[in-house]
N, C-alpha and C positions, 0 to 999 in steps of 0.2 A: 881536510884530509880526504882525499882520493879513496873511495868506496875499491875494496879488493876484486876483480872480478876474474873467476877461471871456470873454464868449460870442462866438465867432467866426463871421463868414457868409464863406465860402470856396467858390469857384466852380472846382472838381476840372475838370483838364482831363481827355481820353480819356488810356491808357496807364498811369500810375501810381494804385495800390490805395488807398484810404482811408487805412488805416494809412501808406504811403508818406505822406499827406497829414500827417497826426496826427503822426509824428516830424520832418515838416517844420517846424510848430509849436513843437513842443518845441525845438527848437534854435535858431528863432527868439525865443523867448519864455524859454528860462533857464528851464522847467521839466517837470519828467515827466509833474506830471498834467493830462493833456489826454486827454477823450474826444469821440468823437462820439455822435451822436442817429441815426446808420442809414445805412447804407455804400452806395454805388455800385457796381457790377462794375468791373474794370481799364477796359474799353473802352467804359465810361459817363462823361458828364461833366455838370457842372450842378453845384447847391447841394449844400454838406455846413456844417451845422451844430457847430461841435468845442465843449465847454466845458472849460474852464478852472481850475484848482485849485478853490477850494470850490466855484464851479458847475460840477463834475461829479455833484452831487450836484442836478442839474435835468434831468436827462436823459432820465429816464423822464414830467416834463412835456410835454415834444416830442413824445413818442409819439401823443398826442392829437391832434396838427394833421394833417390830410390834406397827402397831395405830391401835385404835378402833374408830369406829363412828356410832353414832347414824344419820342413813339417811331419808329422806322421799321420797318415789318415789311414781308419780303419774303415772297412768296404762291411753293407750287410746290415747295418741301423743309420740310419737319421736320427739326429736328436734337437730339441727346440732350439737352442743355442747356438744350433751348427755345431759344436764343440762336446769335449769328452763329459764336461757340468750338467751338463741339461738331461731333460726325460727324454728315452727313444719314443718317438711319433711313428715310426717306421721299421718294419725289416724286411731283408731280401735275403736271396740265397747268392752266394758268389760261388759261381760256378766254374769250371774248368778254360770256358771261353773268355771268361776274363784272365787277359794274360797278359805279361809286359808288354807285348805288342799294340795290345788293345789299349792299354794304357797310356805309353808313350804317343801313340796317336792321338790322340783326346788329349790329353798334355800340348801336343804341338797345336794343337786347334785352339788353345787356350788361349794361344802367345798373343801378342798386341791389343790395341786398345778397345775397350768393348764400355759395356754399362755395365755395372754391380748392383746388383739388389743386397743393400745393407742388411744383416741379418736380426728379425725379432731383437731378442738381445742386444741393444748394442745403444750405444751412449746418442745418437742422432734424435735429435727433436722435431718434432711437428708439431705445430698448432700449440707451441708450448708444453708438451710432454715429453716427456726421455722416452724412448722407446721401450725401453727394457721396464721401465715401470709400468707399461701400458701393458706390456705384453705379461707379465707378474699378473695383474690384474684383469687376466684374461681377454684385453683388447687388444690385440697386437695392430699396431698403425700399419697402415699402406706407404711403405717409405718408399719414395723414389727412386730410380736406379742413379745412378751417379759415375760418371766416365773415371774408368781406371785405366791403366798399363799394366799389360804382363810381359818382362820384359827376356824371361828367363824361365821355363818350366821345363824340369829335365829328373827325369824318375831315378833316384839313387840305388834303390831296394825294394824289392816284392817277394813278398812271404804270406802268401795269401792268409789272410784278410788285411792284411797290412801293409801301406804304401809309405816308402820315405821319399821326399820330394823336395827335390831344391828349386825354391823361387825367387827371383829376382823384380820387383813390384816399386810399381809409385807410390809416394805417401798417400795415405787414405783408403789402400787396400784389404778391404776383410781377405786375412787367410783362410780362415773359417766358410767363409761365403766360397772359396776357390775349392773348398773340399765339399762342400754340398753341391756346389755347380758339376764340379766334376762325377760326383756319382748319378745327380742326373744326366749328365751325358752319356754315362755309360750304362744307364738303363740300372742301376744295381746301387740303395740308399749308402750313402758314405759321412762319416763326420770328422772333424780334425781332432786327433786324440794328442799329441805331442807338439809344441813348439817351442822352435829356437833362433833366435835375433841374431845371424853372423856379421851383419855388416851394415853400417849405414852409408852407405854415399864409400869414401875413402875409408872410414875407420872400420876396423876390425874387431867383435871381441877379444879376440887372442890378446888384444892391447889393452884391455880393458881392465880396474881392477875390479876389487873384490867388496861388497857394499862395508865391511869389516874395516879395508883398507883405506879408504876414503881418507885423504888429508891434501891440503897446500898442495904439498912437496910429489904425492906420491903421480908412479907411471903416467897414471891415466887422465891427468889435470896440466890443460893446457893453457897458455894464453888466448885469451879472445882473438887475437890477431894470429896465430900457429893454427887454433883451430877452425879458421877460416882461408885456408893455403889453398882448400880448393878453388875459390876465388878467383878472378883476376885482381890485381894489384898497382895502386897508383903511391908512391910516397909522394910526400909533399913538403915543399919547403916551407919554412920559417911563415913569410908572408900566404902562402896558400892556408897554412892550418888556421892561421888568424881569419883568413877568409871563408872556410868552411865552416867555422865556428858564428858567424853570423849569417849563414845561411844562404852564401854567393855561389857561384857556379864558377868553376875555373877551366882552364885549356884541358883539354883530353892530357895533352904531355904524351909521355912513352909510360902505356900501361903493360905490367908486365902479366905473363899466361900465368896462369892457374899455377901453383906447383906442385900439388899432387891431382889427379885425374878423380874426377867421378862420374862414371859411365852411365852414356847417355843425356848430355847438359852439354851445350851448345855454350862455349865461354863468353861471345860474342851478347849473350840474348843474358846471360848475367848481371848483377848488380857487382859493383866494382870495393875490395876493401881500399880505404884511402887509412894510409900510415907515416909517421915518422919516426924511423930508425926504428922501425918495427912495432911501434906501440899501435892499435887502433887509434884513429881519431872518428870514424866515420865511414858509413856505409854511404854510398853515392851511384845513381843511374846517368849512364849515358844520355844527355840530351842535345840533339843535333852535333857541334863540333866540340863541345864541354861534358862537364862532369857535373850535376847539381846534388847536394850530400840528401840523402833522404832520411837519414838516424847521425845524430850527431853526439859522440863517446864524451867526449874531451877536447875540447878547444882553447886549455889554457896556455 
């Protein structure tokens, strides 16, 4: 019997962890294997993507679609975490010169691809340590900077000391780091006090259900191969599937574009979903004039 697999959009309220989310799942769903595609803080809310028995084995696809967030960062304390959790290290006065304009400037100076300094806090390991337990334990690691994308920073709200910010970012973007960065650019210590997951790649929370609603059937549970539309797309016939199922490479054929958009993702530099009659069979990369499957679903 054929393992059930559905890709879940789930809209994480503030308070309970990812994981809290993921074994809500699992108990609604009758099964263990449920992962997610990139976690939330406790007192973050918005989209969480979870997959599903065999599409957990799509997860590192996800990683490619930028997120969006609407954040709130408060101007006037640093805190160890970057975020609203941790002890203020710091305070400043925010002054009258700090002003949308100054803001929005500093925001635009954000945009494109730069290095991040991961924050204390935060799950990356050196030398075999989590960081956050390093830094609990009063050693906080010297983490390396690591190349991000900013691909969207544009100021919703300013109500001094309070900034609302919508950003658009590559996977593996601290938000948190983007609100301490920014208050040191502006001369004046800042932390990120609110956030919210609006978007991954194409999907929207608006779509998303509710961790409550979690079943099969419901909105937000898609087929591995729907939730892969932003893709490009090969079907395959009869003899192809028997083909990729043994690990052959087959003609390019006529692959068809993406069908929904996710901005910023070149479909060409894509890995290709290969289908028949809409079921997954197979993830596959372009190599030279063919297609070689690189995850293989189902080849019966």
């Amino acid at each position: 019997m054929t393992e059930p697999a559905a890709v879940l959009l789930v809209d994480k309220p503030g308070g309970p962890t990812s994981h809290d989310v993921v074994e809500v799942a699992r108990r609604a769903l009758g099964r263990r294997r449920v992962g997610h595609t990139g976690t939330l803080d406790p007192f973050a809310s918005g989209l969480l993507i979870l997959c599903v028995g065999r599409a957990t084995r799509l997860v590192e696809y996800f990683h490619l679609l930028p997120k969006s967030y609407e954040a709130g960062i408060v101007f006037g304390e640093a805190r160890d975490t970057d975020d609203r959790t941790g002890a203020v290290t710091a305070r400043g006065e925010v002054g009258p010169e700090l002003d949308a304009a100054r803001l929005e400037a500093a925001l635009a100076a954000s945009r494109g691809e730069s290095e991040q300094r991961p924050p204390d806090f935060s799950a990356r390991r050196k030398e075999g340590r989590r960081a956050h337990e390093a830094a609990r334990a009063g050693e906080p690691l010297a983490l390396e900077a690591r190349p991000v994308e900013v691909r969207t920073a544009r100021l919703l709200a300013w109500d001094p000391p309070h900034a609302r910010v919508l950003y658009e970012v590559s996977t593996g973007t601290y938000v948190r780091a983007l609100a301490r960065d920014l208050g040191q650019a502006l001369g004046c210590p800042a932390h990120l006090d609110a956030l919210r997951r609006t978007r991954i790649g194409p999907f929207d929370a608006g779509d998303a259900d509710r961790p409550a609603d979690i079943a099969w059937d419901a909105p937000g549970a898609l087929s591995p191969f729907a939730a892969l539309a932003w893709l490009p797309a090969r079907e395959l016939t009869a003899d192809e599937r028997t083909a990729i199922g043994y690990g052959q490479a087959i003609e390019c054929g006529r692959i068809d574009p993406p069908a929904t958009v996710a901005l910023g993702l070149e479909p060409d530099g894509l890995p290709v979903a290969l289908h028949e009659a809409g079921e997954l069979v197979a993830i596959g990369r372009r190599v030279d004039a063919g297609i070689r499957p690189e995850k293989v679903f189902d080849a019966s």
